[in-house]
C-alpha positions, 0 to 999 in steps of 0.5 A: 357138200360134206362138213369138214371134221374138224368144224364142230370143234371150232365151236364151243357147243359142249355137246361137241366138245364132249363128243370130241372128248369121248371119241379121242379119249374115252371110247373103245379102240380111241386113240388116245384112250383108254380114259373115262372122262370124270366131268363136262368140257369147261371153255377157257376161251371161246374157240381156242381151248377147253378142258375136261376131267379124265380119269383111268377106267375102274380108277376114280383116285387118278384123276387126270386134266386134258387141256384141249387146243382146237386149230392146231395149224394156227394160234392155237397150234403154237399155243399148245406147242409153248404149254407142252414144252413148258410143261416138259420143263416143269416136269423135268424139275420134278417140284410137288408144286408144279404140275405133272405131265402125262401124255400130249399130241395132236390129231391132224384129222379133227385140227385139236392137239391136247395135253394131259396133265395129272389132275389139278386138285381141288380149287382153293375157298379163299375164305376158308383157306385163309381160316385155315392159314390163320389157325394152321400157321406152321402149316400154312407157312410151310405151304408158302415156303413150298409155293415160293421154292416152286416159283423160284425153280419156275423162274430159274428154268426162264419161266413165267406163270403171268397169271398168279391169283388165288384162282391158279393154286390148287390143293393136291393129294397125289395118290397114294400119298397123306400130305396136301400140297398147294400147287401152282396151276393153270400154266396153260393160261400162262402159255396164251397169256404170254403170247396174246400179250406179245401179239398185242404189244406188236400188232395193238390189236382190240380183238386180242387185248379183249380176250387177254383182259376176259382172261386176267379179270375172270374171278375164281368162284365165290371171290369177289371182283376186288379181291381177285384184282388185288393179286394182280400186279400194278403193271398187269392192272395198267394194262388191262385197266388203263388199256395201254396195251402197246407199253406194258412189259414182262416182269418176273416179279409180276409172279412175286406179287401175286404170292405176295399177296396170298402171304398177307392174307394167309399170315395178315388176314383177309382183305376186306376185313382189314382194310373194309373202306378201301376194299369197299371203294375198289369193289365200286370203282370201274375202269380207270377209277378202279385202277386208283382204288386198287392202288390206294389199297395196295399202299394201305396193304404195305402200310398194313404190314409195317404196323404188324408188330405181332408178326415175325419181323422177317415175315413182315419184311420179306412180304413188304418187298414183294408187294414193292409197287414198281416191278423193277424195285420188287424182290425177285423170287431167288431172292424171296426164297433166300431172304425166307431160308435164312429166317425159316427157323427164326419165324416158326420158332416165334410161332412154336412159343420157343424163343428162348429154346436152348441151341441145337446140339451137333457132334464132331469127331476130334480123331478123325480131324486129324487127317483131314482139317489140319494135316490135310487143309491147315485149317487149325494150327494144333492137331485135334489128339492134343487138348489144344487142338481139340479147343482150337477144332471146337473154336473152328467149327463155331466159326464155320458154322455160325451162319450155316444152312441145312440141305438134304442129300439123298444119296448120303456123301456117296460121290463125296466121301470114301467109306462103306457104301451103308454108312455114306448113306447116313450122312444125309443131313448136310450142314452148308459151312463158310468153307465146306459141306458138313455131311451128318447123321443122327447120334446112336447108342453102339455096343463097341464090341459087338458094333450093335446099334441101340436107340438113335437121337435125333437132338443131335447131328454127328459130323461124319465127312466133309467137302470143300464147298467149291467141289460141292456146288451141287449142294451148295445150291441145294433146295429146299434149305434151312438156316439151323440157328444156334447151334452148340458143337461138342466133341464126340468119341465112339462109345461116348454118351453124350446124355448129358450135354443132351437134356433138354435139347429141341430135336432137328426133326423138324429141320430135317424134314422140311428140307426132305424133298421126297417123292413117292415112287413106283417099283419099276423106277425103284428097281432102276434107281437100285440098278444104278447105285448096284453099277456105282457100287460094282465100280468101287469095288472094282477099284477097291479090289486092285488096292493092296496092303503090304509090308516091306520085308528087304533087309540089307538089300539094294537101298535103291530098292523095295521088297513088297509082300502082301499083307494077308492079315490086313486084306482080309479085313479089308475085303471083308468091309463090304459084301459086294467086295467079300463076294467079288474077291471070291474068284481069283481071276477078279482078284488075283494074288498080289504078283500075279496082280501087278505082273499083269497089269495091262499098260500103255507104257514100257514100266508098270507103275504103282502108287504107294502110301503109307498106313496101317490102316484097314482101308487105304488112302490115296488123297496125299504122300503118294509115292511112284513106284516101278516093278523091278521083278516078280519074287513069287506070288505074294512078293514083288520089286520095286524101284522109287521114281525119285531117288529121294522118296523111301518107301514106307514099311508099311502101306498101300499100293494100287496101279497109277493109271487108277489115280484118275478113276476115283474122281470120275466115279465120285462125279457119277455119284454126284449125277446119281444124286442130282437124277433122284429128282429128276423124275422125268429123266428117269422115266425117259432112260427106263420107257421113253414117251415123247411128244410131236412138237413139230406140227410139221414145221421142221419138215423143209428144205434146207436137208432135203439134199441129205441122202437117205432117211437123213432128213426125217431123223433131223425132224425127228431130233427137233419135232420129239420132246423131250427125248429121242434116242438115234442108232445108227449102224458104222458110218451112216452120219450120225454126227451130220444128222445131229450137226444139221439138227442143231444148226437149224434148232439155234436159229429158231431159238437163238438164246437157247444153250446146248451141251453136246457130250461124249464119253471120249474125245476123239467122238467128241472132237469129231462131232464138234468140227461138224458143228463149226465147220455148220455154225461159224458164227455161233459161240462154241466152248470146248471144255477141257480139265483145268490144270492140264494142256488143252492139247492133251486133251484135243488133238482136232486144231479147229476144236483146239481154237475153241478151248477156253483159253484160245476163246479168251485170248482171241475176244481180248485181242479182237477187243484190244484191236477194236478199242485201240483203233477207237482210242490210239489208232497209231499204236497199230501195226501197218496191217491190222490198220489197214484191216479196220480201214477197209471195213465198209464205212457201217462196220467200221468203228468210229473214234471216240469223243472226250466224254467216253474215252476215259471209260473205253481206256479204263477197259482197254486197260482191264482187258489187257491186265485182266482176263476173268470176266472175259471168261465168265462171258464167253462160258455164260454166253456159249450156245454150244458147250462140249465136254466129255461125259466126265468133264460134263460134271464140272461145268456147273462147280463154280456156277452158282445161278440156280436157274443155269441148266441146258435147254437140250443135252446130246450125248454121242456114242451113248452105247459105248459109256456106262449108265452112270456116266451118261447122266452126268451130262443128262442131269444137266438138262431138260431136253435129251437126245441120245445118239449111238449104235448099240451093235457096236461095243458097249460099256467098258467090261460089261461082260464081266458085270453080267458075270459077276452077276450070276455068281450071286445065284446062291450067296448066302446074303440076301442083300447080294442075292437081291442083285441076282434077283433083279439082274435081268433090271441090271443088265437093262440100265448097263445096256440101257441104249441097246435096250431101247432098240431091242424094246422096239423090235419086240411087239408091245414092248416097246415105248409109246407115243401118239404117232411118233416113235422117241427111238430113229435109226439111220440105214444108209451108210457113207463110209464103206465100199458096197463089198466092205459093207456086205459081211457088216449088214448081213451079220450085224444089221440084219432085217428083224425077223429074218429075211434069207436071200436065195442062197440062205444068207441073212438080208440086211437093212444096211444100204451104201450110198453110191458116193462110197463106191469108189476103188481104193487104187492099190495095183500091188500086191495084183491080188488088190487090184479091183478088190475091196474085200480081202481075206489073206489067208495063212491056213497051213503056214506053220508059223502062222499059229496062234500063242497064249495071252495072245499072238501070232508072229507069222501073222506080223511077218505077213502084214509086214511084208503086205505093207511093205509091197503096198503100191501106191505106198501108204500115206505117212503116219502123221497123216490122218488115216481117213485120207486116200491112202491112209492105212492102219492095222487092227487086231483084238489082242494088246500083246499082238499089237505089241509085235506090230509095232516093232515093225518100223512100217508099222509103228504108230499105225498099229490099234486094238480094236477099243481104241479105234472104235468111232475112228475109220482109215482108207485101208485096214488091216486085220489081224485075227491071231488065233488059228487052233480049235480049243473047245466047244465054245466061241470064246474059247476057238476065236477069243475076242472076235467071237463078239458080234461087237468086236467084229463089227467094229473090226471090220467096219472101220475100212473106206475103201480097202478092207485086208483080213489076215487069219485062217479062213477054215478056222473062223468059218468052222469055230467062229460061231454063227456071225463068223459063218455069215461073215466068211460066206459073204466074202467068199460072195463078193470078196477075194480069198488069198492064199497067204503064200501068193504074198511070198510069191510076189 
């Protein structure tokens, strides 16, 4: 009889353990390798779990911890899959306290799983460390302060470390890095604590109690017995002293304490030589006479602290909370931190000897107050250019900042403010006010003529931009924070020297730098993290380049009208403020004349219109006195006219003018930047958008039958999506139920974690609108929130009325008046109608509410009376309560503006048509997370312009800049991050590129499409979705992966035109019609006239077009080209039916209708003969938006001669399984 693998490891014979090690890690060709192993195998518990030390081969530096769990199929198996995913939380917060994951899996054939973290550091001598804090106070203060943060952000992600004694910190050198950090460690202890506690309080078990106690009792080395217990809590001692294991409770204050209690050593001193007796006696005492003692010596400890008057008051009192006996009554650790910010600068001054120091100097700018503090906000009464309102600005500023917090903003205020890029990332010092943010940065010597910068001050802060506090939560709630103390404002004038209001004032360095959080990170992420800001700047500029200055130059004309010519003096200066916009303005084509601009602007409306405001200014404002303007005409290139919207409004002399439709685009690029500035600590994220690695956490259990009716690959990918943390990526050609994938993902992940919230995000509303009736027509019980922008109609915005009802508005309304209901049978039966009294009385007698007695029917009034006359707190309710939030990529942003819970972030964000937006609008969701899943088809069209950012790119070949030369070094990183979903892909088709996890790949992908007949699909697989590499079929053409479902083969039902009887697959094709010619900027009007008439004989007809297109017999037309669409829609058949191929992406109708356009041969490139089409992209999205009629109207010779090789494909393939028509059969007809 043959021993089963994984037996050995069931036992705790080291010699086992360490072969184990070696096999998994350690020895050529291992699994998991390649790893040395550093130390010998440590038991934690017998049979569950050890650990070993791990280090990179040649690299003793990067020490490494492997907790290794044995049994992975029970206790041990949950426990491992509860450590990894907390530790993918902690790593997600990217705090220098907590811990650092590096790799994880399980290995079904030994039963073990493992979880690799970097190295623990070095365990703490509790006598030497409290020398060390004894004489290093400011250090070990700041140690503390870092300790106490690091819980706080453990808590707030609905953590707990359970075990926090001396034994569960560590001092950490990161390599390649000077400072120490103490660390919170042992999570892995945290993890079976927290379970082992539950199963005894449930099942009362001696045998688990045991192992709990062995785990909380174990003294790190060197500590005595008494020491050790007298970090844990009162109600941790009841229960492992008293043994009532059935009555204890989970408290996060539990983990307060145990801090708590290495502050009094750290600042008081060590115990047992402050209180010999008492420690003395609970060093004796054993079970239940040692619980009595530790309890006298905690009362001694707290009566300690109060008599400790050479101790920061502060200091003294935030410790004496924490050491509260009852749990309930102790300070929480958000409160702890709060209480500790607010007095940093008080306790480390008395420890500096600098009681009586002079208050911190900060500068403001009187002009630039003028505009933004009293014209804008009202804020002083006086303008700051008089002496009155600059006392009264000076008056405002001692008011705002009289109690104000320092914060650290890594971007600067980009996001937040408007100026050149290099001096909003100066303004990284933010002072938190009573009613803004206050970005700074430090003072320096300029030379006003030559703008050459001399030595810099860091005594004083100059105030540079501001933000109101309710559009900044982010900062707001910032971490690490310092209260600043006395402050003195000055005012400042550029030039000014301020030497003498300088002498002797104490420098903010030490603030500043205790609120710097940075991170030492590797080139690979530098280079993504440039990408990123490269493509927020490149956005900017872009926007930047369609503002012009102007003067207006009409005399005697029309007073009706305006004559506009650009200012050429005034935008020089303008496009000269930054490199990026000199070099993007180069080619005219990016950056037309004023004229040729406007006349050219591409609309949804019949008017051009245009904002203009008044300014003299290099740089243009548009925060307020906007005016609207339509173009009336074009005088020449530099001229144009224009009419005011309201008759009342004058055009000002001289201005700014940029095209309405760019009003909302500066939000969404400050709210990205926003994003930008979260990610930066988010070290995980960014390691999961470069190379994903991600961790099977399913053990298999997600594989079950509630989607085996799925069709196709279908049900692995729902395992996928909920067995790999902390990020999947899911690519699916057209139609293969991407959407119903993640729908029945999510449905069965709510019920395994029924508290969890969701954000599920998109860039436009209609994918997200689609996604969303999934998910509640799959969820009709869970809470499901549409978020929508405030101040606008919710029907605007959502167009789905199933989605509509879950709005926020609907949602209250709907709560209050079930509310109202409820109560008003509870209270005042009588009051109801006939109806909804007949409703509560045919509920069975168990649901039906029952009438109130006396007692409580004041206070169900008192609420009646509120929901009726108040519905906020409703609304807080249901946006707090919601499992499942929706919100578009950019509404994402504002979801936490006004939530000021710092522990508030999703336990899983998805984000569907991740291909289609920008980098930098997919984080904005991203950053709100720590679970990410990445849904999209990347052969489908991607970011909005890409191709027009790859081209600028290389441009900058030979700029003579090297800042600019640097984007075209690096543009291969760039064109990664702006296609960052299709990169993912492509990695994985290229060997030994792609991402790696231990038997599980983070990327899935869906090969079996639902929407298209099996002919339609035909030319979409074979030029879009071909296997990699190639595989020809016997007549050379490429085989795809692509399968249809036998539920799409079904017949459109058309009998007229005959030509569509039967076929799925058409192309009408209008070679040698003379009037079917393509026409500059583009069009085609004998191709209008064709589909006209094809429409028109269509029988049966068309559904009408307030019908949903994807009905049987719903029909729209397609063509790439806006002009073309134009023509379209001046046919009355065709009006409201007629789409450019952007708008309909992500959309399908029964029937489609292509229109092609060009038919003429225009040079040697693709672009040049077939325009738009000639993108693998727009086809595909072209022609695989039909169900079940698929019409293409364009020269057939022309595409399959000049359309480059995926037109080849595609014309062979319908001449294959498709019907080449003559276009003149229609006419026939």
């Amino acid at each position: 009889m043959h021993a089963h693998p994984a037996d050995a490891v069931h036992t705790d014979d080291l010699d086992a353990h360490r072969d184990l090690v070696d096999r998994l890690f350690c020895k050529p060709n291992a699994p998991y390798g390649p790893y040395e192993r550093a130390g010998e195998p440590e038991v934690i518990v017998p049979g569950l779990l050890f650990r070993v030390e791990l280090n990179y081969p040649g690299d003793l530096a990067g020490r490494l911890e492997a907790s290794v769990f044995i049994g992975i199929q029970g206790f041990a198996g949950e426990l491992w899959e509860h450590e990894v995913r907390g530790l993918l939380r902690l790593d997600a917060l990217s705090h220098p306290a907590l811990p650092t994951i590096r790799s994880g899996g399980f290995d079904a054939a030994n039963e073990v799983a493992f979880a690799i973290t970097e190295s623990q550091g070095q365990a703490l001598n509790v006598d030497a460390t409290v020398r060390w804090a004894q004489s290093e106070r400011i250090e070990a203060f700041e140690a503390f302060s870092v300790l106490l943060d690091a819980l706080n952000h453990l808590h707030g992600a609905r953590l707990m470390h359970r075990n926090l004694t001396l034994g569960a910190l560590r001092a950490v050198q990161r390599h390649g890095e000077d400072a120490v950090t103490v660390q919170l460690s042992r999570f892995e202890l945290s993890t079976l604590i927290g379970n082992l506690v539950r199963r005894t309080a449930l099942q009362n078990s001696a045998q688990v109690g045991e192992l709990v106690r062995r785990l909380y009792l174990a003294a790190p080395q060197g500590m005595d017995q008494a020491r050790h217990l007298a970090y844990l809590a009162p109600e941790t001692l009841d229960f492992l002293l008293h043994e009532r294991s059935g009555r204890r409770r989970e408290w996060a204050t539990t983990d307060v304490f145990g801090l708590g209690v290495l502050g009094f050593e750290w600042f008081c001193g060590p115990i047992p030589e402050l209180l010999p007796e008492e420690f003395a006696r609970a060093q004796a005492a054993a079970g239940p006479a040692q619980a009595i003692a530790l309890a006298t010596l905690r009362a001694r400890m707290r009566a300690h602290l109060t008599g400790r008057v050479d101790l920061p008051k502060p200091l003294v009192s935030l410790l004496r909370e924490m050491l509260e006996e009852a749990p309930e009554e102790r300070i929480t650790s958000f409160q702890a931190l709060r209480r500790l910010e607010q007095n940093w600068e008080g306790i480390r001054r008395l420890w500096e000897d600098a009681a009586d120091e002079v208050p911190r100097l900060v500068a403001f700018l009187p002009d630039q107050s003028v505009e933004t503090i009293f014209e804008l906000r009202k804020w002083i009464s006086h303008s700051p250019d008089t002496p009155a309102g600059r006392e009264a600005l000076r008056n405002f500023y001692v008011r705002e900042l009289r109690g104000a917090e320092l914060v650290w903003s890594p971007n600067g205020a980009v996001g937040f403010a408007n100026d050149e890029p290099e001096k909003l990332q100066e303004a990284r010092w933010v002072l938190i006010g009573e009613q803004a943010v206050w970005f700074c940065a430090f003072l320096y010597d300029q030379d006003l003529l030559t703008r050459q910068r001399g030595e810099q001050h860091e005594d004083t802060l100059v105030i540079k931009y501001l933000k109101d506090r309710n559009h900044a939560q982010a900062l707001v709630r910032a971490q690490p924070r310092r209260k600043v103390g006395r402050i003195e404002v000055v005012p400042f004038y550029p030039g000014q020297s301020l030497a003498k209001v300088r002498a002797g004032r104490p420098s903010w360095r030490p603030l500043t730098e205790s609120v710097k959080r940075a991170r030492a990170r590797s080139s690979e992420e530098q280079e993504f993290l440039r990408s990123l800001d490269f493509l927020l700047a490149y956005q900017r500029t872009a926007l930047d380049a369609r503002k012009y200055p102007f003067i207006r130059t009409d005399k005697a004309e029309d007073p009706g009208l305006a004559v506009l010519t650009w200012d050429e003096h005034r935008d020089a200066a303008w496009r000269h403020r930054s490199q990026l916009l000199t070099a993007f303005s180069t080619d005219p084509k990016r950056r037309p004349r004023l004229s040729d601009f406007v006349e050219n602007l591409d609309v949804d409306s019949d008017f051009i219109t245009l904002d203009v405001v008044p300014g003299h200014q290099r740089g243009p404002y548009f925060g307020h006195r906007v005016i609207k303007v339509d173009l009336v005409e074009r005088r020449d290139r530099d001229t144009i006219v224009v009419r005011p919207h309201r008759n009342q409004d004058r055009v000002p002399s001289i201005g700014w003018l940029r095209p309405s439709d760019d009003g909302g685009s500066e939000p969404q690029i400050a709210r990205q930047a926003k994003a930008r500035t979260m990610l930066e600590n988010q070290a995980a994220l960014i390691r999961s958008l470069r190379a994903p690695i991600s961790y099977d956490l399913g053990r298999g259990r997600w594989r079950s039958a509630p989607d085996a009716q799925l069709e196709g690959e279908a049900p692995d990918r729902i395992n996928d999506m909920l067995a790999l943390q902390p990020f999947y990526a899911l690519q699916g050609p057209p139609g293969t139920g991407k959407s119903t994938v993640a729908a029945h993902a999510l449905r069965r992940f709510l019920r395994e974690e029924p508290g969890a919230r969701v954000l599920v995000s998109a860039q436009s509303n209609y994918a997200l609108d689609n996604l969303a009736a999934r998910l509640i027509k799959e969820m009709p019980d869970v809470l499901i929130l549409r978020e929508t922008p405030d101040g606008q109609d919710d029907e605007e915005r959502v167009k789905d009325h199933t989605v509509l009802a879950h709005t926020l508005g609907r949602l209250t309304d709907r709560l209050a008046k079930t509310i109202e209901s409820q109560l008003t049978w509870m209270l005042h039966p009588e009051r109801l109608s006939p109806e909804e009294r007949r409703r509560f009385e045919e509920l069975p007698p168990g649901e039906r509410p029952l009438p109130l007695n006396d007692q409580d029917r004041p206070v169900a009034d008192a609420w009646l009376q509120s929901v009726t006359s108040n519905q906020i707190e409703l609304t807080d309710r249901i946006k707090n309560g919601a499992s499942i939030v929706l919100a578009t990529c950019s509404i994402a942003a504002t979801i936490t503006d006004t939530d000021r819970d710092p522990g508030d972030m999703f336990d899983w964000v998805i984000v569907e048509e991740a291909a289609k937006a920008w980098p930098t609008e997919l984080i904005i969701p991203l950053v709100l997370g720590t679970r990410w899943t990445l849904i999209g088809d990347h052969r489908q069209l991607g970011a909005h312009r890409e191709e027009e950012v790859l081209q600028f790119l290389r441009s900058l070949r030979d700029h003579p800049d090297k800042d600019m030369r640097l984007h075209y070094d690096e543009r291969e990183m760039r064109e990664r991050v702006l296609r960052m979903f299709g990169h993912l892909f492509v990695d994985r088709e290229e060997p030994d590129t792609g991402p790696v996890s231990y038997h599980a790949s983070p990327l899935g992908q869906l090969n079996l499409q639902f929407r298209m007949h099996p002919d339609i699909a035909q030319p979409v697989g074979r030029a879009f979705y071909p296997y990699v590499p190639f595989r020809p079929d016997d007549d050379g053409l490429p085989k795809s992966f692509l399968g249809t479902s036998s539920l799409a083969d079904l017949d459109h039902g058309v009998q007229r035109p005959g030509f569509l009887r039967g076929a799925a697959l058409v192309w009408l094709d209008t070679t040698g019609l003379e009037d079917c010619a393509e026409h500059p900027y583009w069009y085609n009007q004998g191709e209008v006239e064709v589909i006209d008439r094809l429409v028109d004989r269509m029988r049966p007809a068309p559904l009408a077009v307030d019908r949903p297109a994807e009905d049987d017999g719903g029909l729209v037309v397609l063509t790439p080209y806006r002009a073309q669409k134009n023509l379209l829609e001046n046919k009355g058949l065709l009006r409201g039916r007629v789409h450019t191929v952007h708008s309909f992406q992500g959309r399908e109708a029964d029937r489609v209708i292509v229109s092609l356009v060009r038919t003429t041969r225009s040079g040697n490139t693709v672009a040049g003969n077939v325009g738009h089409v000639g993108r693998n992209e727009v086809a595909n999205v072209l022609l695989s938006r039909g169900r079940r009629l698929l019409v293409l109207v364009g020269g057939f010779a022309h595409f399959a001669e000049h359309g480059g090789t995926s037109w080849d494909i595609i014309t062979k393939t319908v001449r294959r399984y498709g019907r080449i028509v003559p276009a003149e059969q229609l006419t026939g007809e």
